[in-house]
C-alpha atoms as an extended CHARMM CRD file, in Angstrom:
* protein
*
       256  EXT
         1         1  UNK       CA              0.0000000000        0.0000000000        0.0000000000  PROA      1               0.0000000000
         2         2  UNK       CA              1.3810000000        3.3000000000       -0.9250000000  PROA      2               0.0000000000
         3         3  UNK       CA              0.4050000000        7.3170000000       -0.9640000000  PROA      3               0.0000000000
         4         4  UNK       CA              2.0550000000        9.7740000000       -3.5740000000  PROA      4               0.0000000000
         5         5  UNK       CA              1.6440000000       12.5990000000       -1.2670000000  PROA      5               0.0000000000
         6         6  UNK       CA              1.9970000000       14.9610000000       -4.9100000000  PROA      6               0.0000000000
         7         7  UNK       CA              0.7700000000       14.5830000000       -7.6620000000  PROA      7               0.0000000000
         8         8  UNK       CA             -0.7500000000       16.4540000000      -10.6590000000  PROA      8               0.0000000000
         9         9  UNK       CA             -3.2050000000       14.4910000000      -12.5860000000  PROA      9               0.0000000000
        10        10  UNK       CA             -4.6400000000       17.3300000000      -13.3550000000  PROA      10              0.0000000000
        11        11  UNK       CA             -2.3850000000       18.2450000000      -15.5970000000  PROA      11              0.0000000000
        12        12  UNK       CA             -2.4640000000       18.9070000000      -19.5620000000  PROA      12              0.0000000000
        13        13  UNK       CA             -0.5750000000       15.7170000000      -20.0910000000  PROA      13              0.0000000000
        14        14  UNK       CA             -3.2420000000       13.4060000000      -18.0290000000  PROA      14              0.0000000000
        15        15  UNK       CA             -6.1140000000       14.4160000000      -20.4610000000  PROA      15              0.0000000000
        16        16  UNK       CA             -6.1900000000       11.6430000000      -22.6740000000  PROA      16              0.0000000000
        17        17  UNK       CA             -5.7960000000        8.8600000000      -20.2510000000  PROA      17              0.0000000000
        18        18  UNK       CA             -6.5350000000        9.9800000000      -17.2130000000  PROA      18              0.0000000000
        19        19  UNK       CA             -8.7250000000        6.9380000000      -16.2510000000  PROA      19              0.0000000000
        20        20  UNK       CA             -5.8750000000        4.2320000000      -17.4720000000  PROA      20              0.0000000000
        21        21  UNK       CA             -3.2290000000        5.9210000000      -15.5190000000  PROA      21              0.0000000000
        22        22  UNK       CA             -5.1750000000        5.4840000000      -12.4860000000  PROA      22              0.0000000000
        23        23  UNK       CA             -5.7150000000        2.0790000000      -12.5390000000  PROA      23              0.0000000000
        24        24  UNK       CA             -2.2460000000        1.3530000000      -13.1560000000  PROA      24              0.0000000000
        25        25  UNK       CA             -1.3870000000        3.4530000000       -9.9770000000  PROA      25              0.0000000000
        26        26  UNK       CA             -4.2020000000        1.0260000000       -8.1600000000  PROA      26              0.0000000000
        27        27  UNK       CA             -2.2290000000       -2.6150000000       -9.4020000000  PROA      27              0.0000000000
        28        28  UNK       CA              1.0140000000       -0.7270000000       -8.4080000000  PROA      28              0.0000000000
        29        29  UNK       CA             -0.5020000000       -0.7270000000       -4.6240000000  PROA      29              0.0000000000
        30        30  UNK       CA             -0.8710000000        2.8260000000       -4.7300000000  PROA      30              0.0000000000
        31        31  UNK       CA             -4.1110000000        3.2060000000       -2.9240000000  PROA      31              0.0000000000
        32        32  UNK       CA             -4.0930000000        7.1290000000       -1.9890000000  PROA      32              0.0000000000
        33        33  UNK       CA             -2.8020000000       10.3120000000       -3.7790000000  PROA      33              0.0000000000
        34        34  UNK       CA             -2.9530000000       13.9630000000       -2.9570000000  PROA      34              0.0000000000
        35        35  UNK       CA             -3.4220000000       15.7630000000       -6.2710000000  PROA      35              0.0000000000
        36        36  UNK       CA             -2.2890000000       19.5300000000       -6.3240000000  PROA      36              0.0000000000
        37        37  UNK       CA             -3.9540000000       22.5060000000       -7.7280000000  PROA      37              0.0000000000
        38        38  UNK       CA             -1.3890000000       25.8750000000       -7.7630000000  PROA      38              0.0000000000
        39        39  UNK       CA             -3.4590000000       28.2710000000      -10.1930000000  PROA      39              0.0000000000
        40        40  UNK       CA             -6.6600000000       29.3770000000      -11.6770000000  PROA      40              0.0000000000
        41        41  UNK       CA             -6.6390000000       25.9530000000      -14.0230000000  PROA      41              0.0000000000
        42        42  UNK       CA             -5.1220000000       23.3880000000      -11.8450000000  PROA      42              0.0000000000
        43        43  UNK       CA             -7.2870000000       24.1780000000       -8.7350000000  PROA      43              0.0000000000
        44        44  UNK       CA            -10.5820000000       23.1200000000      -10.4160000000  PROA      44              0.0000000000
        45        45  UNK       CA             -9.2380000000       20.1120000000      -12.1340000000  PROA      45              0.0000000000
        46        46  UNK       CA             -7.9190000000       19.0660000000       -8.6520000000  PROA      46              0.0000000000
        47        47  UNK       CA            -11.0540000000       19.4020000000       -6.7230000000  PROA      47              0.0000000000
        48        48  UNK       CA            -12.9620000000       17.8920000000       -9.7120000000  PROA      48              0.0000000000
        49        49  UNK       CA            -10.6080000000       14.6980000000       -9.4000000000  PROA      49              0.0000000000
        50        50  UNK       CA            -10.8120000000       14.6220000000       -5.5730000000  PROA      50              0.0000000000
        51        51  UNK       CA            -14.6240000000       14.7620000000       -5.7370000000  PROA      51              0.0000000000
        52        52  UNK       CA            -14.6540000000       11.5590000000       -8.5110000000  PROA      52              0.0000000000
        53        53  UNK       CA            -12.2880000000        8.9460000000       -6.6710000000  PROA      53              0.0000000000
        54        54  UNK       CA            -13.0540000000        8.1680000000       -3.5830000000  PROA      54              0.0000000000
        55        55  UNK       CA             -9.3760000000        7.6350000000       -2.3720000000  PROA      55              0.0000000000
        56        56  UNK       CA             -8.1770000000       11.0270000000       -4.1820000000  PROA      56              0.0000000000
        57        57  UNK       CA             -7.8260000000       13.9970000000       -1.9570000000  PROA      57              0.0000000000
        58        58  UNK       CA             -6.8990000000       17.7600000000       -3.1960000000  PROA      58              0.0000000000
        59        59  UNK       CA             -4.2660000000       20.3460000000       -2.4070000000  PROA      59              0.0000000000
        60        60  UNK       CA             -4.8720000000       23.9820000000       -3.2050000000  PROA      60              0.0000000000
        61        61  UNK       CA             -2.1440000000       27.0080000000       -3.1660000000  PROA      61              0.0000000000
        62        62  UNK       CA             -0.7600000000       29.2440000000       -5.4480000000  PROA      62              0.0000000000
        63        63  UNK       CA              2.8500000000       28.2920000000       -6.9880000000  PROA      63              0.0000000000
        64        64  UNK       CA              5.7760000000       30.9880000000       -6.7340000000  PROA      64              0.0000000000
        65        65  UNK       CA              6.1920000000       30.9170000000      -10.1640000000  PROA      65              0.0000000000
        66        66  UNK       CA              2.5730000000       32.4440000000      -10.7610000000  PROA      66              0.0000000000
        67        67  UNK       CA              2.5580000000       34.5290000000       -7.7120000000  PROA      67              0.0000000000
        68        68  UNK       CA              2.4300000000       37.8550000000       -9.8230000000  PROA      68              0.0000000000
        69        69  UNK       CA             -0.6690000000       36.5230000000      -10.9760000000  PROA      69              0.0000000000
        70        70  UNK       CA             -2.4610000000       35.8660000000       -7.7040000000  PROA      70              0.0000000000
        71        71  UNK       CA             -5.2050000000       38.6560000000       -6.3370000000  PROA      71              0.0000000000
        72        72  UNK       CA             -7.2010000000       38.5680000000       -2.9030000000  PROA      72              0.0000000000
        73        73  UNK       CA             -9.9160000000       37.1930000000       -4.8890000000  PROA      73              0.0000000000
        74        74  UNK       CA             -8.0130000000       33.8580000000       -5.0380000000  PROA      74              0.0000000000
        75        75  UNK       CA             -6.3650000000       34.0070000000       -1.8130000000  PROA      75              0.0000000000
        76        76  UNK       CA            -10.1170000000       34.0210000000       -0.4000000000  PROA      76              0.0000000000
        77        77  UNK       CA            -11.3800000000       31.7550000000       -3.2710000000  PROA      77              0.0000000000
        78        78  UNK       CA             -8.4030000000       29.1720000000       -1.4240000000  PROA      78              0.0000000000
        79        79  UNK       CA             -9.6820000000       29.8570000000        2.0420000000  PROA      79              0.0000000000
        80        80  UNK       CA            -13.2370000000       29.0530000000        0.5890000000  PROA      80              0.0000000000
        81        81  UNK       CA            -12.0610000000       25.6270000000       -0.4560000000  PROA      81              0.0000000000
        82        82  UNK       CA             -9.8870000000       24.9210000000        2.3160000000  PROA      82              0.0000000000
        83        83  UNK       CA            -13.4960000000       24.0570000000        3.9410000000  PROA      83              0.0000000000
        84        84  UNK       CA            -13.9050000000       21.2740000000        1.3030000000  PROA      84              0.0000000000
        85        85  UNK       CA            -13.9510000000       17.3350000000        3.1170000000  PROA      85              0.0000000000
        86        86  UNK       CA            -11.2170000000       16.0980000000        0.4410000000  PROA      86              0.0000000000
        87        87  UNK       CA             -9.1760000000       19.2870000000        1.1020000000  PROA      87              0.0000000000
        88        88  UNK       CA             -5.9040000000       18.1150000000        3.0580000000  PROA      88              0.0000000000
        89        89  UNK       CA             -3.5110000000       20.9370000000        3.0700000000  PROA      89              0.0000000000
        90        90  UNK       CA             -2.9860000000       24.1520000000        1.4110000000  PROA      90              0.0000000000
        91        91  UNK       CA             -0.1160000000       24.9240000000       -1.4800000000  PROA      91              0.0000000000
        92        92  UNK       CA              1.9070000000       24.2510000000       -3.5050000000  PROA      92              0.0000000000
        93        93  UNK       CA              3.8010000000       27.6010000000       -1.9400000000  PROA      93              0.0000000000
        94        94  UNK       CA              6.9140000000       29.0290000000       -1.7470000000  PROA      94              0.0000000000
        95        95  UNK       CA             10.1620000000       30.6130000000       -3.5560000000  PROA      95              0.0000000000
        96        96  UNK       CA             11.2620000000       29.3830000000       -6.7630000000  PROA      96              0.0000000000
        97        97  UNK       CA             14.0710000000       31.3650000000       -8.2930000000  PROA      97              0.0000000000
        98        98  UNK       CA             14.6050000000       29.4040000000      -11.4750000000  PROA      98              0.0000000000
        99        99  UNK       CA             12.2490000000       31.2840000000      -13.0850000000  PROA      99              0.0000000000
       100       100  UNK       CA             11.9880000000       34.5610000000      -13.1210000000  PROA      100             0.0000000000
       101       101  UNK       CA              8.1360000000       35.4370000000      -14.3490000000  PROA      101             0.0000000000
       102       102  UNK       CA              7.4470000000       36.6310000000      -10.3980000000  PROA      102             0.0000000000
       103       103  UNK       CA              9.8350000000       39.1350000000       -8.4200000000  PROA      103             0.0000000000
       104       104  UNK       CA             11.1370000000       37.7190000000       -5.3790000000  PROA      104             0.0000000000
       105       105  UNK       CA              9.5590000000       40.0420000000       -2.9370000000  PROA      105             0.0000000000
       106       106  UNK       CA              5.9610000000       39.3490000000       -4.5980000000  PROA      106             0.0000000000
       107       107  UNK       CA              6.6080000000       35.9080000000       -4.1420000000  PROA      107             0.0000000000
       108       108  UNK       CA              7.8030000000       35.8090000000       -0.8910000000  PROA      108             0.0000000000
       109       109  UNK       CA              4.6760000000       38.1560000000        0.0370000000  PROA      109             0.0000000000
       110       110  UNK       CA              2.3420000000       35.6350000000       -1.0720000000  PROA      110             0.0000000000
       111       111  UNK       CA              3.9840000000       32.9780000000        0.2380000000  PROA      111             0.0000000000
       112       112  UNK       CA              3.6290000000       34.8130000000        3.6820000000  PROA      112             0.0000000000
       113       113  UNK       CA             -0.2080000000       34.9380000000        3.1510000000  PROA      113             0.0000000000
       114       114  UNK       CA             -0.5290000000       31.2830000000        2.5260000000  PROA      114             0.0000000000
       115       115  UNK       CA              1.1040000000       30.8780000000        6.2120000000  PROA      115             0.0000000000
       116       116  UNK       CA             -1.4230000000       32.5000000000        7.3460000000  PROA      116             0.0000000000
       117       117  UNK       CA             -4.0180000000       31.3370000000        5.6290000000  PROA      117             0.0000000000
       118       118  UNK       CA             -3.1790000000       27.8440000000        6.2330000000  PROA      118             0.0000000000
       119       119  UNK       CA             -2.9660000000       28.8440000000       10.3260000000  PROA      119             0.0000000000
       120       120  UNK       CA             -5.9430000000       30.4260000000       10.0520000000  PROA      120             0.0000000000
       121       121  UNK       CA             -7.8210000000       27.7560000000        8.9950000000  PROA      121             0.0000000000
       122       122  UNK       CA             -5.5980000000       25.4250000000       10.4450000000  PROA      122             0.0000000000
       123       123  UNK       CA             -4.2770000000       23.4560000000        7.9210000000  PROA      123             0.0000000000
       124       124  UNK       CA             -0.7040000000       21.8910000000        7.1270000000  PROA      124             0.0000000000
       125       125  UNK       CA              1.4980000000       23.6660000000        3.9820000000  PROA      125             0.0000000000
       126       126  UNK       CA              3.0580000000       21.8690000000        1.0240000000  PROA      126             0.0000000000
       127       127  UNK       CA              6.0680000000       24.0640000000        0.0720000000  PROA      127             0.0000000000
       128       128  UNK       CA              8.2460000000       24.3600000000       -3.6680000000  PROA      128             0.0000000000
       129       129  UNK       CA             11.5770000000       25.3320000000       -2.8840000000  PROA      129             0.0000000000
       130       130  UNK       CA             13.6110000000       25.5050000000       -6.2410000000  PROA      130             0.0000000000
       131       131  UNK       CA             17.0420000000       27.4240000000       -4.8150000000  PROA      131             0.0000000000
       132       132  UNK       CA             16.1780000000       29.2810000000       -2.3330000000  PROA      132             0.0000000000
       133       133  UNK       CA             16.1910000000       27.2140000000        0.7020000000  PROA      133             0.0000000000
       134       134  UNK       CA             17.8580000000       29.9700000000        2.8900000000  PROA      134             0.0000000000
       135       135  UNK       CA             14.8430000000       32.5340000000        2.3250000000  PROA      135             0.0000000000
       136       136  UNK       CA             11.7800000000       29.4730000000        2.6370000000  PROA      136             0.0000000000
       137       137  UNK       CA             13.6050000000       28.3900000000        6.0700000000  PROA      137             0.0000000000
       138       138  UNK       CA             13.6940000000       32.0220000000        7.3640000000  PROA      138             0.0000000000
       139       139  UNK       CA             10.1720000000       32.6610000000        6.1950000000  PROA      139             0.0000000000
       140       140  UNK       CA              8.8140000000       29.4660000000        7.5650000000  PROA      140             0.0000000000
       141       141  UNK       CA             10.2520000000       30.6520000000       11.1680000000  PROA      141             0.0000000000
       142       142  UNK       CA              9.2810000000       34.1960000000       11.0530000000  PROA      142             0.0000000000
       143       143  UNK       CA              5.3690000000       33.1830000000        9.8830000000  PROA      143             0.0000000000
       144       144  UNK       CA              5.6600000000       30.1780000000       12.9610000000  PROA      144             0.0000000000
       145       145  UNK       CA              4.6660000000       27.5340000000       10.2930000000  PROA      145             0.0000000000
       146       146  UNK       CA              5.4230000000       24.9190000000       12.6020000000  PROA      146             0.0000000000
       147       147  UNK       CA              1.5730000000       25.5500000000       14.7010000000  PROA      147             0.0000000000
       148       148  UNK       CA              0.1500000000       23.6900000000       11.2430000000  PROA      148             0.0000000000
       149       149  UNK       CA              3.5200000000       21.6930000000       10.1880000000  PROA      149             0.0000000000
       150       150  UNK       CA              3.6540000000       20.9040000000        6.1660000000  PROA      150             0.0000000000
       151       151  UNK       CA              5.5750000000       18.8590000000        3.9110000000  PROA      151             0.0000000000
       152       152  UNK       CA              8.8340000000       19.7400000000        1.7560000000  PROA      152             0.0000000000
       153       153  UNK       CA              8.1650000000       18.6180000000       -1.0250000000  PROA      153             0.0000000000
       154       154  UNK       CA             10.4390000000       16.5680000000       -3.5930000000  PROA      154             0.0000000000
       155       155  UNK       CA             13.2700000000       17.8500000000       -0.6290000000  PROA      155             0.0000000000
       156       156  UNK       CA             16.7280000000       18.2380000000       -2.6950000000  PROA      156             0.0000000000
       157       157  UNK       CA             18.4460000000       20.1390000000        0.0780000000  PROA      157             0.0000000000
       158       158  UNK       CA             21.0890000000       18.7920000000        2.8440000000  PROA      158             0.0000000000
       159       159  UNK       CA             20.7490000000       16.8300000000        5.7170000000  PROA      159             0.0000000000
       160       160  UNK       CA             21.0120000000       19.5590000000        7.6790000000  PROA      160             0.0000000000
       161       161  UNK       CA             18.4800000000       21.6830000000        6.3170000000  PROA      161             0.0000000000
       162       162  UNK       CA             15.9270000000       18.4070000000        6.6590000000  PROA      162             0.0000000000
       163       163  UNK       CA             16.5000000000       18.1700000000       10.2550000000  PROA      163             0.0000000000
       164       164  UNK       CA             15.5960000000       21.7710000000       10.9240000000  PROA      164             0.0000000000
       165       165  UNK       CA             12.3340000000       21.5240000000        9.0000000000  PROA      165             0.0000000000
       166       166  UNK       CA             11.6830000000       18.4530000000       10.7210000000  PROA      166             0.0000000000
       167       167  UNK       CA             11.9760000000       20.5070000000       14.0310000000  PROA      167             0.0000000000
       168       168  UNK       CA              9.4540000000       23.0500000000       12.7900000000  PROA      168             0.0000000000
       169       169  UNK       CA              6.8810000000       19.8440000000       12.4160000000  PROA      169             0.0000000000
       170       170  UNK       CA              7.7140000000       19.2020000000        8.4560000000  PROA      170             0.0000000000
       171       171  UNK       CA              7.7760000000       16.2080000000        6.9400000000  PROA      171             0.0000000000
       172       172  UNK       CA             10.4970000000       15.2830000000        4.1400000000  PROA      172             0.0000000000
       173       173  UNK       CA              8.7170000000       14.2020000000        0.7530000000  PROA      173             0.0000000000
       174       174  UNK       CA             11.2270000000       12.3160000000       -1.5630000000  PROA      174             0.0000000000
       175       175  UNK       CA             10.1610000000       11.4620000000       -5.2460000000  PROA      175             0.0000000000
       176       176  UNK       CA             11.7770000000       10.2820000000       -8.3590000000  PROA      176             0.0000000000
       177       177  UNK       CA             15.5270000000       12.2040000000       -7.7310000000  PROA      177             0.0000000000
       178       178  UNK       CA             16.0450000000        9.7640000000       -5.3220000000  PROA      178             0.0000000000
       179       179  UNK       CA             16.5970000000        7.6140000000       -7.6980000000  PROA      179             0.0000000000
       180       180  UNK       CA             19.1230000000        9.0500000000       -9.8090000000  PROA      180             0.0000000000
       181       181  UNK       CA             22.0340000000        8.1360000000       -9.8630000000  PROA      181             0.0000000000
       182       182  UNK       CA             24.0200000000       11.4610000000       -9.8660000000  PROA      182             0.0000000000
       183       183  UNK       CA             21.6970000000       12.4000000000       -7.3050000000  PROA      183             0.0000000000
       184       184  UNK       CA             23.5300000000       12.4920000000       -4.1460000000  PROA      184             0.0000000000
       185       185  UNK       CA             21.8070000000       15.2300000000       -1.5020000000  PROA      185             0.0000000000
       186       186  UNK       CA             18.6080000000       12.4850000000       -1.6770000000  PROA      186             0.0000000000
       187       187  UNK       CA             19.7180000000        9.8040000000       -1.4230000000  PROA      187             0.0000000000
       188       188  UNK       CA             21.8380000000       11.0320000000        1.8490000000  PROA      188             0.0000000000
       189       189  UNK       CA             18.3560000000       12.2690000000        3.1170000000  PROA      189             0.0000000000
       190       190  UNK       CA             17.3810000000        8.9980000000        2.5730000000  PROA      190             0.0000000000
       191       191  UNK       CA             19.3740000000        7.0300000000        4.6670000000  PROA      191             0.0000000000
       192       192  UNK       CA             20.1350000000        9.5010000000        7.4750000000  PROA      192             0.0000000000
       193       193  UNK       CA             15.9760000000       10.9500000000        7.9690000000  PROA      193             0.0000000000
       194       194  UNK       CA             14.4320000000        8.8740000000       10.1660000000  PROA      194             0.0000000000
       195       195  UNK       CA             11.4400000000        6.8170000000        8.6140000000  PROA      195             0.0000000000
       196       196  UNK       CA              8.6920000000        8.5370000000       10.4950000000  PROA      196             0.0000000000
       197       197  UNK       CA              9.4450000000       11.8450000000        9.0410000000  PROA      197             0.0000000000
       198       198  UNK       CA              9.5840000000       10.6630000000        5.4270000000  PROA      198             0.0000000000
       199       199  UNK       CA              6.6270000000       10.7600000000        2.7620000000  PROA      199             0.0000000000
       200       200  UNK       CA              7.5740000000        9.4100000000       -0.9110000000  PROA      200             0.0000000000
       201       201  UNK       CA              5.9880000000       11.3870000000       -4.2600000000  PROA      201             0.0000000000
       202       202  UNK       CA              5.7640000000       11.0250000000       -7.7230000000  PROA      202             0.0000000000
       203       203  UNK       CA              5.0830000000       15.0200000000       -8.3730000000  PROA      203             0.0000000000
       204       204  UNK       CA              3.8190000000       13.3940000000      -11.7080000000  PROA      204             0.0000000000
       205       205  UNK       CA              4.2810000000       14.1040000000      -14.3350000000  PROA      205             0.0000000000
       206       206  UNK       CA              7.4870000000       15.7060000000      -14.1150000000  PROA      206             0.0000000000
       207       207  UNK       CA             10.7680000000       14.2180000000      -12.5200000000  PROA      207             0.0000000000
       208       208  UNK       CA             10.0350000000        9.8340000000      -13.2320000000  PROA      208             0.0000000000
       209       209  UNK       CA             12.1740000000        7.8710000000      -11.5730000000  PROA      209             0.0000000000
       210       210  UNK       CA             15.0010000000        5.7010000000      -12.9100000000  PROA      210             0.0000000000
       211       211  UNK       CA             14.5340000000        3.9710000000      -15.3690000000  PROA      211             0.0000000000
       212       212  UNK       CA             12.2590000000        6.0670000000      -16.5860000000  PROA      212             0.0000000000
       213       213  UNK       CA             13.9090000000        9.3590000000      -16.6040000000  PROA      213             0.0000000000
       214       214  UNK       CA             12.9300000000       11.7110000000      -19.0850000000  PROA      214             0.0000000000
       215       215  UNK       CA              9.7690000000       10.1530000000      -19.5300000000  PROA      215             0.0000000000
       216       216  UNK       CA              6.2560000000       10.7210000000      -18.4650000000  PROA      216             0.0000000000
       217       217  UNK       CA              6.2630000000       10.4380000000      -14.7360000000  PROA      217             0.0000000000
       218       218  UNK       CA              2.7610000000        8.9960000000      -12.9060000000  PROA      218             0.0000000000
       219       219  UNK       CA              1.7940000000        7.9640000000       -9.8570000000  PROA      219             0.0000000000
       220       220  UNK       CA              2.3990000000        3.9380000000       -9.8570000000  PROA      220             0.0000000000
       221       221  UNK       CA              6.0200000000        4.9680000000      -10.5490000000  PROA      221             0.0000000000
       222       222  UNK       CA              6.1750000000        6.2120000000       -7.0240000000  PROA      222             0.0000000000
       223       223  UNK       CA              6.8090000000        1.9980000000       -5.8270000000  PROA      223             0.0000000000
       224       224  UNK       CA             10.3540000000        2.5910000000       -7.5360000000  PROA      224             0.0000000000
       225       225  UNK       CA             10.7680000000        5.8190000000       -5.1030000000  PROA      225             0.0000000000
       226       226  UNK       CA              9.8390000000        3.4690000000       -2.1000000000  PROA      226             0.0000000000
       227       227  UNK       CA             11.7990000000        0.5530000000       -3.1340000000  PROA      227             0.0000000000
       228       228  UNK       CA             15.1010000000        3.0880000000       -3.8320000000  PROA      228             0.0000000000
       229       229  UNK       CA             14.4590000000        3.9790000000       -0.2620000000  PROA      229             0.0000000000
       230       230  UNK       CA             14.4640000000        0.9520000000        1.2030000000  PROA      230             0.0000000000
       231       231  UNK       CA             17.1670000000       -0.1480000000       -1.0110000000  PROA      231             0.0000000000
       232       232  UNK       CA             19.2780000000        2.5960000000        0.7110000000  PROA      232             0.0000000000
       233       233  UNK       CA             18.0890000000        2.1040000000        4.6250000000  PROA      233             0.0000000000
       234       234  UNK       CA             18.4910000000       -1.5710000000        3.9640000000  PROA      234             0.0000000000
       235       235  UNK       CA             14.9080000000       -3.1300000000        5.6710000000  PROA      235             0.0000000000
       236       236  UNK       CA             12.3130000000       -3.9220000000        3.6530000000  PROA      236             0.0000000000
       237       237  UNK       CA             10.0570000000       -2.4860000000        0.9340000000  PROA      237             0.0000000000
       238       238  UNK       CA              6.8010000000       -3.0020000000        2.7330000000  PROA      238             0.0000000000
       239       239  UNK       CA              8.2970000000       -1.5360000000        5.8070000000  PROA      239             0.0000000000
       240       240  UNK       CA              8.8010000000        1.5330000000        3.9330000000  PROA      240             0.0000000000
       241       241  UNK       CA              5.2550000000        1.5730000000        2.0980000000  PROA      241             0.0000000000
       242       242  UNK       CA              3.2780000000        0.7980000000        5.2670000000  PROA      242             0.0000000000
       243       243  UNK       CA              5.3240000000        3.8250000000        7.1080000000  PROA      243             0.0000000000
       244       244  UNK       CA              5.2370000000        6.1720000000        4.7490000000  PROA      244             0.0000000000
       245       245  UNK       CA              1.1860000000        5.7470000000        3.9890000000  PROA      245             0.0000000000
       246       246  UNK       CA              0.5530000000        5.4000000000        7.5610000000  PROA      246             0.0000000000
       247       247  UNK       CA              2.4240000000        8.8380000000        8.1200000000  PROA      247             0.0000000000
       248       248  UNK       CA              0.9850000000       10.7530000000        5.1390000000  PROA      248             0.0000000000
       249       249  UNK       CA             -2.4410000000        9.2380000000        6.2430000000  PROA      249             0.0000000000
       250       250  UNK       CA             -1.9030000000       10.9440000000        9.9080000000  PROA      250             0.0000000000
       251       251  UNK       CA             -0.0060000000       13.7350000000        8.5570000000  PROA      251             0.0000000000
       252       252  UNK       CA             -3.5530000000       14.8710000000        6.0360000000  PROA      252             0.0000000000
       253       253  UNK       CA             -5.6630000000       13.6800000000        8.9550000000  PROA      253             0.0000000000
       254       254  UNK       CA             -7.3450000000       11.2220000000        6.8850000000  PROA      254             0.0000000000
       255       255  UNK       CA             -9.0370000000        8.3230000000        8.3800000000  PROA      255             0.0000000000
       256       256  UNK       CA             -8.6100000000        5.1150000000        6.5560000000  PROA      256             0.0000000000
C-alpha cells in the first residue's frame, strides 16, 4: 500500500488517459494520492478529481512561479475551499528562483499569506523550494509555520536543512531524484531521515524515476521511489510503504 503525497493528474498531459493511468497506480498498490492545484486551471481540475475517486484527496495554493498573478480574490477563493472534506492541506507555496516570471519580494509576500491562511484555517502547507532554501527556512520561522507543520516537497536540500524543517513539524517528501544516480543530496536524506518523518511522491508528471527518466512520470512509478528507499536504509520495501502511507495518512488527517 502506498500514498504519492503529490501529484498532478490534473495536468495537460493526463487528459487523454486519465482513467488508465489510475488504474495502473491502483495494481502498483498505490491506494491514496494527494493531487495539487497551484493556479486558476489546476485548482478546479484538482477538486474535480478529488470529488470523482473516492481515495483522491486535493491540495490547493498558489505556486511561486505564478505569484504575480495571484489577487485577494483567489487568496479568499483558497480559504473558501480549504473548507472542502477532500481538502488536506494548502499549497503548492513558496520561492522558486529558477524562473523569473514573479519578483522575489511578490513571491515571498504571497507565500507569507498562505502561512497564514493555512494557520488560520488550520491546515498543514506543502512548500516548492527551487534554490532558495535559505529565504523558505527564514520565512517558515518568522510566519511560525510549525503551529500547522507541512511537507517539503520533492526535498533536494542537505541533511542539515531536513532536520531543521523536521523541528518546525515538516515532513520530508522524496520522489523520483532519489533515484538518480548522480543524485547524491537524496539519497543522503534517505538514509540519514528517520522513517517517520519521510513521505515518498511522484510530483507526476514531471521528474520519473530511474529507469524512466525523461519520460512521463505517474503515480504507480512512485513503488520505484519506495523501493530506492528501502534499497538505501536496507529493511524492507513493505516496511517503507506501510510507514510512509501510515504517516501521510496521519499527517492529512485522513481516516482510513
Amino acid at each position: 500500500m502506498l500514498f504519492d503525497t503529490h501529484v498532478h493528474l490534473n495536468a495537460d498531459q493526463f487528459e487523454e488517459d486519465l482513467e488508465e493511468t489510475i488504474e495502473r497506480a491502483q495494481e502498483s498498490g498505490v491506494q491514496y494520492m494527494t493531487v495539487v492545484g497551484f493556479d486558476r486551471k489546476t485548482i478546479p481540475k484538482a477538486m474535480e478529481i478529488a470529488e470523482r475517486y473516492e481515495n483522491i484527496y486535493a491540495a490547493v495554493g498558489w505556486h511561486p512561479v505564478d505569484a504575480i498573478d495571484m489577487t485577494d480574490e483567489d487568496l479568499q477563493w483558497i480559504e473558501e475551499l480549504s473548507q472542502h472534506p477532500k481538502v488536506v492541506a494548502i499549497g503548492e507555496m513558496g520561492l522558486d528562483y529558477h524562473w523569473d516570471k514573479s519578483p522575489k519580494d511578490v513571491q515571498k509576500e504571497v507565500f507569507r499569506k498562505q502561512i497564514r491562511l493555512a494557520k488560520k484555517v488550520k491546515m498543514p502547507i506543502i512548500i516548492h523550494n527551487r534554490e532558495a532554501t535559505d529565504d523558505i527556512v527564514e520565512i517558515l520561522k518568522e510566519e511560525n509555520a510549525s503551529e500547522v507543520g507541512g511537507i517539503m516537497h520533492c526535498y533536494s536540500g542537505p541533511v542539515e536543512t531536513a532536520q531543521e524543517c523536521i523541528d518546525m513539524n515538516f515532513m520530508i517528501s522524496l520522489g523520483g531524484p532519489v533515484t538518480f544516480k548522480n543524485a547524491k543530496l537524496p539519497k543522503e536524506v534517505a538514509k540519514a531521515v528517520d522513517l517517520k518523518h519521510l513521505l515518498v511522491e511522484t510530483d507526476c508528471p514531471f521528474l520519473a524515476p530511474h529507469p524512466n527518466r525523461g519520460k512521463r512520470n505517474e503515480p504507480a512509478y512512485v513503488k520505484l521511489v519506495a523501493e530506492q528507499i528501502a534499497e538505501l536504509k536496507g529493511i524492507s520495501y513493505e516496511e517503507v510503504s506501510e510507514t510512509t502511507t501510515s504517516n501521510a495518512l496521519e499527517f492529512f488527517g485522513i481516516q482510513s
